[in-house]
N, C-alpha and C positions, 0 to 999 in steps of 0.2 A: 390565652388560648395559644397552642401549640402552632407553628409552621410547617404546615403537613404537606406535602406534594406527592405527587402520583409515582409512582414509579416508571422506570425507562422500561419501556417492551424488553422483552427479552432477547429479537435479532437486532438491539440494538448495541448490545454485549460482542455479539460478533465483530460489530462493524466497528467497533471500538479498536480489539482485537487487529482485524484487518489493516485498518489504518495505522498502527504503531507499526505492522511488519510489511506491509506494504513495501515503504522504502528502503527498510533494512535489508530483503529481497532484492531488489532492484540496484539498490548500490552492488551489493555482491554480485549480481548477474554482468554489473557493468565493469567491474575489475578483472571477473572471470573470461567475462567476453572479448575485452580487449587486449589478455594476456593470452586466448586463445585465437584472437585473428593474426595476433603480429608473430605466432608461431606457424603461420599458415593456415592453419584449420578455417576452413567457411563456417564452422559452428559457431564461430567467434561474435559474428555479425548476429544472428539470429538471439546469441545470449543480449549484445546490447541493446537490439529491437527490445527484449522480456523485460529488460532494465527499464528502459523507457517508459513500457507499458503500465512496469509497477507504479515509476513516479506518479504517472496521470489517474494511474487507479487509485493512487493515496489524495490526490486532488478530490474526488467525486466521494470518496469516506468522507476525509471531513465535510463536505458540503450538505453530506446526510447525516451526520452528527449535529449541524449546527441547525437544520433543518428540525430535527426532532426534539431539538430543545424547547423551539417556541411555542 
């Protein structure tokens, strides 16, 4: 007999998605942001606030990734 399993939801293709670019986002935001404060711009801060935000946003994917395995 075959080893049949259900298939993954389908927002769970997203979240897949999300969490691979999450950080890749978030790095970027944080080179951009830092090369944009030390030339003065105050935007600079808010990009590495975004950085930040992506890294913790990639925390909470995976947690629902490994979540929807079980």
């Amino acid at each position: 007999m075959p080893n049949v399993s259900a298939p993954a939801p389908k927002g769970l293709a997203l979240v897949r998605v999300l969490a691979v670019c999450a950080p890749l986002v978030g790095a970027t935001a944080v080179v951009l942001g830092i090369a944009q404060a030390r030339s003065g711009d105050a935007i600079g801060y808010l990009l590495v606030a975004l950085g930040v935000l992506m890294f913790l946003l990639t925390y909470y994917f995976i947690r629902i990734i490994r979540i929807a395995r079980r």
